[in-house]
TIGUFI-343512 format. One record per residue: residue in three letters; x, y, z of N, C-alpha, C, O in turn. Coordinates in steps of 0.05 Angstrom, whole numbers, plus 5000, padded with zeros to 4 digits. Layout:
REM residues N
ALAXYZXYZXYZXYZ ...
***
This chain:
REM residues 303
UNK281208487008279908266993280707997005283008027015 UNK280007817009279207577031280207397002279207386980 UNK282707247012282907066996280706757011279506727032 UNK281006556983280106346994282406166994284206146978 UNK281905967024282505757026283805547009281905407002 UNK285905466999285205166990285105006999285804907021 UNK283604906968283404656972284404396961286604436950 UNK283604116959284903856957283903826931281903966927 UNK285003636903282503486883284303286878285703256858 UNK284203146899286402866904285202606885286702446874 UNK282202586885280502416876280702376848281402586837 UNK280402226833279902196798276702396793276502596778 UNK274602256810271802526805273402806812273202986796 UNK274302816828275103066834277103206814276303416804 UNK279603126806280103246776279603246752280803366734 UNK276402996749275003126724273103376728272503516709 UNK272103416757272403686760273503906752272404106745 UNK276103856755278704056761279104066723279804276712 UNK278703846712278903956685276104086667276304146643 UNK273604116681271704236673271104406679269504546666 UNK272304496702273304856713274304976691273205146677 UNK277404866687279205006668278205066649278305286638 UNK276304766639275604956611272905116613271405106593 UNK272205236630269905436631270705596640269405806639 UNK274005596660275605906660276905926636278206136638 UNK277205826612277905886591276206046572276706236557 UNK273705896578270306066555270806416567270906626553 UNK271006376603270706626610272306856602271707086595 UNK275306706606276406876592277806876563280006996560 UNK276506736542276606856520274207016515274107126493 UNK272407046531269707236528268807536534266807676530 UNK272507566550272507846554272908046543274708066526 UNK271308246550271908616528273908726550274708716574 UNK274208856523276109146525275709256550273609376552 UNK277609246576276909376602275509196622274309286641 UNK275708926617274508716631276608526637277308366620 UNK277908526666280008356670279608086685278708096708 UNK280007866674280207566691282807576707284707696696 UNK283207466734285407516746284307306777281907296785 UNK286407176789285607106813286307136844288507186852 UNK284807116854285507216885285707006902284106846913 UNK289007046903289306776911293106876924294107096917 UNK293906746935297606806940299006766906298506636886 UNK300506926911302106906879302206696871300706596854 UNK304406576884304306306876301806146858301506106834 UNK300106096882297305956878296406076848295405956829 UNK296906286848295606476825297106416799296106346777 UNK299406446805301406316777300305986763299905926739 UNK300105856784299005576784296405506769296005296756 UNK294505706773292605766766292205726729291505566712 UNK293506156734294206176710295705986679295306016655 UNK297405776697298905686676297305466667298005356646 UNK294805356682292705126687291405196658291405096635 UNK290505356667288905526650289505606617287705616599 UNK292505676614293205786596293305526577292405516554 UNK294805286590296305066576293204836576293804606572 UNK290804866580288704736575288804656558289104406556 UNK288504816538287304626512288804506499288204326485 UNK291404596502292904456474295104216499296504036490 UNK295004256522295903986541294703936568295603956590 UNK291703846558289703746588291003596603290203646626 UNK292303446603293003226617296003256630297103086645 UNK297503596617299703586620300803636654299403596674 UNK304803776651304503796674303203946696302803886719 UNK302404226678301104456688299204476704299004616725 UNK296904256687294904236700294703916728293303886747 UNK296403786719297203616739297303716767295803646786 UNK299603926769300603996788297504146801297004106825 UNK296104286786294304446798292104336822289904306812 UNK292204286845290304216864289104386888288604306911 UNK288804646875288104926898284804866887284004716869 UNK283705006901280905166911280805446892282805596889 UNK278505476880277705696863276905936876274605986885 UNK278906066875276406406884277406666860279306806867 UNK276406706839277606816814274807036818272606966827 UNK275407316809273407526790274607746771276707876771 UNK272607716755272207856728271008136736268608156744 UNK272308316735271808576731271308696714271108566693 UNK271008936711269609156693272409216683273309166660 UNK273609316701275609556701278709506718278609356737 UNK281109616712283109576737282209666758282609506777 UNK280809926765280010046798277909806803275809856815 UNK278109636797276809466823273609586836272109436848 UNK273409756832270609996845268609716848268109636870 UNK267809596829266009286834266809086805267209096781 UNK266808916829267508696818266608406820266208376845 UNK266008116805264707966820266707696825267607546808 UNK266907686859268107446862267307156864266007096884 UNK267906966845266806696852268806536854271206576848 UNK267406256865267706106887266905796881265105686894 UNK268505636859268605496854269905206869272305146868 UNK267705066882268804866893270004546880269904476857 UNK271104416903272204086889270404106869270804236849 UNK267903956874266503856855265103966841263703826827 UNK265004306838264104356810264404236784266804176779 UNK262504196766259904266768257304086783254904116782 UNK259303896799257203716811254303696823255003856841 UNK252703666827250103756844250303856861248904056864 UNK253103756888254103956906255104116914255504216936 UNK256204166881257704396880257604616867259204696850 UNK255204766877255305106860256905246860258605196877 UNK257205486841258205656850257805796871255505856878 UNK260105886886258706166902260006366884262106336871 UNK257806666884258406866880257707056891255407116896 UNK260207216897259607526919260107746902262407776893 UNK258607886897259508206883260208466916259208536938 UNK262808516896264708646920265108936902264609026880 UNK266308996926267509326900267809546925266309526945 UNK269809746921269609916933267810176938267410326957 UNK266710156908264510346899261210246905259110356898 UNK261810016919259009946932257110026956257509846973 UNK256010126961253910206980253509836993254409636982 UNK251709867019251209617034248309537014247709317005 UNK247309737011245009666993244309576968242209476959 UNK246509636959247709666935249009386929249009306906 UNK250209236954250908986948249108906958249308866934 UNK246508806974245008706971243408706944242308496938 UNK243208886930241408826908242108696893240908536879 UNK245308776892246908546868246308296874245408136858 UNK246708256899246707976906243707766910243707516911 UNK241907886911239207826901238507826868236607706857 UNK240407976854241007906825242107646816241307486799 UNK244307666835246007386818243307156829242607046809 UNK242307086846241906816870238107006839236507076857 UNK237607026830235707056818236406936786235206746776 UNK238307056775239906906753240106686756238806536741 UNK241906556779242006206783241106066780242005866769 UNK237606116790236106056782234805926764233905696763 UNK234806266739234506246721236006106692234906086670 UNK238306036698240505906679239405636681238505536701 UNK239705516654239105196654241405036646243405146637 UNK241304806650243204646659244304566637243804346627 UNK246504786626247904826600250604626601251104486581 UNK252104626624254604536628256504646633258804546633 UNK255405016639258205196631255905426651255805646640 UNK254505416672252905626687254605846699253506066700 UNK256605816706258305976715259406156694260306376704 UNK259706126664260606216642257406336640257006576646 UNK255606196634252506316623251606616645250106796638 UNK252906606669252406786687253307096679252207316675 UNK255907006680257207266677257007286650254807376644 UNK258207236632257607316598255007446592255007676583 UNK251807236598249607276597248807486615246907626606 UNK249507556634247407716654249107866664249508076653 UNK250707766691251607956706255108236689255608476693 UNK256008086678257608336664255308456629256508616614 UNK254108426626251608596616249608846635248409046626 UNK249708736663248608926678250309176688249509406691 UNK252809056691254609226709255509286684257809296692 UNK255809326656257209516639253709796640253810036643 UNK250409566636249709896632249710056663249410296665 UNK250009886684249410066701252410296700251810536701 UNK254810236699257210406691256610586672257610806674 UNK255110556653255510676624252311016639252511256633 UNK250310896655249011026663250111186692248711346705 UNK252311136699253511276725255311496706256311696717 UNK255711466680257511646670256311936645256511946621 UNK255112106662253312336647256012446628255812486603 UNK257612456638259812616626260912516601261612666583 UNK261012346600262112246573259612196554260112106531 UNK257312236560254912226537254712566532253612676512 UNK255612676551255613036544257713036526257213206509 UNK259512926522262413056516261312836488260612996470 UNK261012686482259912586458256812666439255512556421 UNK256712906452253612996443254013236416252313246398 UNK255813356417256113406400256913356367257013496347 UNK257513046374258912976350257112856345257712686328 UNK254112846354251812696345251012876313249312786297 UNK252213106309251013296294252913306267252513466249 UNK255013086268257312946253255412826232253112756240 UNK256012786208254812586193257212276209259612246214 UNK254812136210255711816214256911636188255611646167 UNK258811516190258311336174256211086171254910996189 UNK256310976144252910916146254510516158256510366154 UNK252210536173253310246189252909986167251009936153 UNK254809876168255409586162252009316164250809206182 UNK251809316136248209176137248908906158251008776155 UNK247108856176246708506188246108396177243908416165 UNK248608146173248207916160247907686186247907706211 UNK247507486168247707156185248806936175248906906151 UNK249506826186250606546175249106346183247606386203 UNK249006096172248905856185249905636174249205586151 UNK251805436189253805196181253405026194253105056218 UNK253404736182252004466192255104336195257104436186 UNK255104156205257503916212255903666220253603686229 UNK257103436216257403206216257203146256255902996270 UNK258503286260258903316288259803536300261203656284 UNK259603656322260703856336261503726368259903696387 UNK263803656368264003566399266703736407266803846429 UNK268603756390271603796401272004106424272304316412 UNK272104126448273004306464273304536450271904736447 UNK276404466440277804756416276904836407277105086409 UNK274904716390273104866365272104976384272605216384 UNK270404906404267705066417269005286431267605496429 UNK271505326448273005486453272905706432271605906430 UNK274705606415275105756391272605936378272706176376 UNK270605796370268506006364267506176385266506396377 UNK267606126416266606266433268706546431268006776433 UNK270406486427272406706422272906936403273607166406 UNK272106756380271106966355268807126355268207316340 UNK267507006374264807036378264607366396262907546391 UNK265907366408266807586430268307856413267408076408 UNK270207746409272907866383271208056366271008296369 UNK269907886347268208056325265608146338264108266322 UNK265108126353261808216365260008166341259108316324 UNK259607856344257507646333255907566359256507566383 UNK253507476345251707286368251907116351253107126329 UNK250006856367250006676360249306436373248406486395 UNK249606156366249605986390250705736371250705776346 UNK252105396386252805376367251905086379252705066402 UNK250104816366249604696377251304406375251404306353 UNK252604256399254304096402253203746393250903676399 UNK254703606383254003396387253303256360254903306342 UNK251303096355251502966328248103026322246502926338 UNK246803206295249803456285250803686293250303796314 UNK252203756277252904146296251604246273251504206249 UNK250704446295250004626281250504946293250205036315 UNK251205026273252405416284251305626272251305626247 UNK250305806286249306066269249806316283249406306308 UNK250806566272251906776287250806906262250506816239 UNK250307156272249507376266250007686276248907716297 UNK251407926266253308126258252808276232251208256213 UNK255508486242256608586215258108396192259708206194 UNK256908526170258308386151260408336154260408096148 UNK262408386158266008306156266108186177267807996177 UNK264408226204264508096228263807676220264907466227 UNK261307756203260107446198262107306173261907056175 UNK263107356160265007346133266907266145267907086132 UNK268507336173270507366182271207136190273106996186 UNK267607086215267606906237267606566212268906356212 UNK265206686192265406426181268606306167269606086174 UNK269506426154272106386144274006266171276406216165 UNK273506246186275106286215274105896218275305686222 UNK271905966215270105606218271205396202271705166209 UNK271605506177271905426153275605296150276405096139 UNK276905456162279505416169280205156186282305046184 UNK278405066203279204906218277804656206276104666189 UNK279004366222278704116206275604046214275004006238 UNK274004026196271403826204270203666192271503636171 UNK268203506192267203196179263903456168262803656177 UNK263603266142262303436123260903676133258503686131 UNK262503906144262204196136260604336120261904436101 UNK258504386119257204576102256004856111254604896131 UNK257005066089256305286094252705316083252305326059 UNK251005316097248905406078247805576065246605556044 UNK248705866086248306156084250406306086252306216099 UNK250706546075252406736088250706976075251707056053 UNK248507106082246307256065245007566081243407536099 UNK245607776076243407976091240707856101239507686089 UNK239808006131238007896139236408056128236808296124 UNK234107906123232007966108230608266123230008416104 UNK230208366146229608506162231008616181230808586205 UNK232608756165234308946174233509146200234709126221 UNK231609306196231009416225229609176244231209146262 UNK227909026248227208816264230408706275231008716299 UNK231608646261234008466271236208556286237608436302 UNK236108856277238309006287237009046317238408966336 UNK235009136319233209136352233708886368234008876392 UNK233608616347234308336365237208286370238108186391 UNK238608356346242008346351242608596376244608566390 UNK241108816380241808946406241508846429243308856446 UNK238708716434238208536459240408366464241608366486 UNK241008206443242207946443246108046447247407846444 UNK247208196449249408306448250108226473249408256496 UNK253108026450255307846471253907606479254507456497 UNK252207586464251107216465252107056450251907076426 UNK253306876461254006656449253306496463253306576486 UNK252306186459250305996473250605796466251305796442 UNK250505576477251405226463249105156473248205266493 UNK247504876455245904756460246704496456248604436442 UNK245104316469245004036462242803816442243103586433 UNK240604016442238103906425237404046405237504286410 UNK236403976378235704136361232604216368231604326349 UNK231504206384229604296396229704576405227904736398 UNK232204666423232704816440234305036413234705286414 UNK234904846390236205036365232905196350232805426342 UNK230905026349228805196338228005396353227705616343 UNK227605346386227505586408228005756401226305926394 UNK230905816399232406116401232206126368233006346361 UNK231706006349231706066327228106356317227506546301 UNK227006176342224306286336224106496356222006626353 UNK225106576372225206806395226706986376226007226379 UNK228706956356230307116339228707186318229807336302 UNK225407096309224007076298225406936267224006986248 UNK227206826263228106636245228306416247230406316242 UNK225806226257225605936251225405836218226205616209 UNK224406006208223705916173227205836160227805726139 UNK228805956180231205876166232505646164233605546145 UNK232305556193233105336192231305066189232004826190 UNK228005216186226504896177226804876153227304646146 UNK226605066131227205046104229804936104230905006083 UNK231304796120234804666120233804376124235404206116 UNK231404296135231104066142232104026177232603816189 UNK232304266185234404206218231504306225230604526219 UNK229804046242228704196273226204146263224304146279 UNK225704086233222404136222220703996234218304036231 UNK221903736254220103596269219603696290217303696299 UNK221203796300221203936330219104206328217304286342 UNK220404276306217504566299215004476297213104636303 UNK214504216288210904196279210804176303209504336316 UNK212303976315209803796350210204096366208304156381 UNK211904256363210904536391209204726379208904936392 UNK207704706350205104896348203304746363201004826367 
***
């Protein structure tokens, strides 16, 4: 495995860079499942440096940890410890700057030459397709690329859907009804918080998305104890007039459960309540939040 280079972020632009990395290696890895390792490839050292950048973010941006930190990014998120594939990226000085994309290479030992070409016509097709959230490198992997490489794994493995076939003939227990939430704020700007729900968000296997800025607005949707959990979790922390509106079964239980499957391990930040009626109405639940008064303008002018 090919380490990278470092590099310099001597500049003031250049370590507000260096602190908008950290916190989008933080989304990434509080976003990880069970068997999905963040880790970097880099000399120990470098790697410790990294790590401790990373760890001591949120609660001391400015401290010594991240001070000291002035290396070059080459970090991937794996499936698994065997390494078999994995995707390396390649975060430069000025990410997220105009000039500075990510690079990303999907590697693995278990790769065919063909096999990494297709991946890699995947990601440079994704890139693309991601819009200019503030966190593309987080929207990549969360959204697309570790969603592909768990079903293509889950379809390389006949054996463990045989050895689970029998117990299809088990009575199940009866699954937990989908609920939703939705909670308004005064504002949503603070890092932590947005950290913090991205995390719960992962933890309990909720979707959701949560929109930043003046006002916030958040809605996730789950199992009951999952949404009960996540909201109480919201509710705990300090915010400027807080309101819960909902915490209610969705009205369309089989419809939703088909969209909460698609939608599995989404979590999403927006900046416009425009872009909140969008995904409200692709979830086929816009009526929820125009009956709130959020978006009802934005809903008439796009019929």
């Amino acid at each position: 495995m090919d380490n990278t280079a470092a590099g310099t972020t001597s500049t003031p632009d250049a370590f507000t860079s260096l602190g908008h990395q950290l916190e989008e290696l933080q989304l990434i890895k509080f976003s990880l499942l069970p068997g999905e390792l963040f880790t970097f490839v880099l000399p120990d050292e470098d790697a410790a440096a990294w790590t401790s950048a990373v760890d001591a973010y949120s609660t001391d941006p400015e401290g010594e940890a991240v001070q000291a930190l002035k290396q070059r990014l080459s970090d991937h998120v794996q499936p698994d410890r065997s390494r078999d594939v994995y995707f390396e990226l390649e975060l430069p000085d000025a990410y997220p700057g105009a000039a500075g994309g990510p690079g990303v290479h999907v590697k693995g030992d278990a790769l065919h030459h063909a096999e990494e070409i297709r991946w890699n016509e995947i990601v440079n097709a994704k890139l693309e397709d991601i819009p200019d959230c503030g966190f593309p490198t987080y929207q990549l992997l969360s959204e697309h690329l570790l969603p592909l490489l768990h079903a293509k794994l889950d379809a390389q493995s006949p054996r463990v859907r045989q050895a689970a076939a029998p117990r299809a003939m088990e009575p199940a227990p009866a699954p937990s009804q989908l609920h939703h939430a939705l909670l308004t704020s005064h504002h949503l700007v603070s890092p932590q918080k947005r950290r913090s729900m991205q995390h719960w968000s992962a933890a309990l296997s909720v979707s959701g998305f949560a929109k930043v800025g003046h006002p916030g607005v958040i809605y996730c949707a789950g199992a009951r104890e999952a949404v009960e959990e996540f909201v109480r979790n919201v509710k705990a922390m300090q915010w400027l007039a807080l309101r819960v509106r909902f915490v209610e079964p969705l009205a369309n239980p089989g419809s939703a459960s088909e969209n909460e499957r698609k939608a599995n391990r989404r979590w999403v930040e927006y900046e416009k309540v425009g872009d909140v009626v969008e995904e409200m109405r692709r979830l086929g639940r816009v009526s929820y939040i125009v009956e709130m008064g959020i978006g009802s303008s934005a809903a008439t002018m796009s019929k």
